[in-house]
C-alpha positions, 0 to 999 in steps of 0.5 A: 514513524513512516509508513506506507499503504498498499491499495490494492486495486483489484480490492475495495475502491476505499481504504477501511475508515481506519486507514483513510484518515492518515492516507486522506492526511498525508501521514502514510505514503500511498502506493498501488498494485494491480491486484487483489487482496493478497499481492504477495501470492499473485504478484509476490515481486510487487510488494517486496519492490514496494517495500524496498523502495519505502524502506529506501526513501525512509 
């Protein structure tokens, strides 16, 4: 199943071991906001446009 990870830049500087691994592989899609943990406050239009352009290249 395609999937995608949003690295939000103003968080951690590396995925949680659990999510490096298919990021790290290639398996999930790599995607980045200039935010903090929870872009869908700070920037809501961010993520949704991230999402939208996954679900299109799917």
């Amino acid at each position: 199943m395609p999937a995608t990870y949003v690295k939000c830049l103003l968080d951690r500087d590396v995925p949680p071991p659990a999510v490096a691994g298919p990021v790290e592989g290639g398996r999930w899609g790599p995607a980045e906001l200039d935010t903090g943990h929870w872009p869908m406050f700070s920037q809501p239009r961010e993520p949704a446009r991230v999402l939208r352009e996954s679900a299109a290249a799917d």
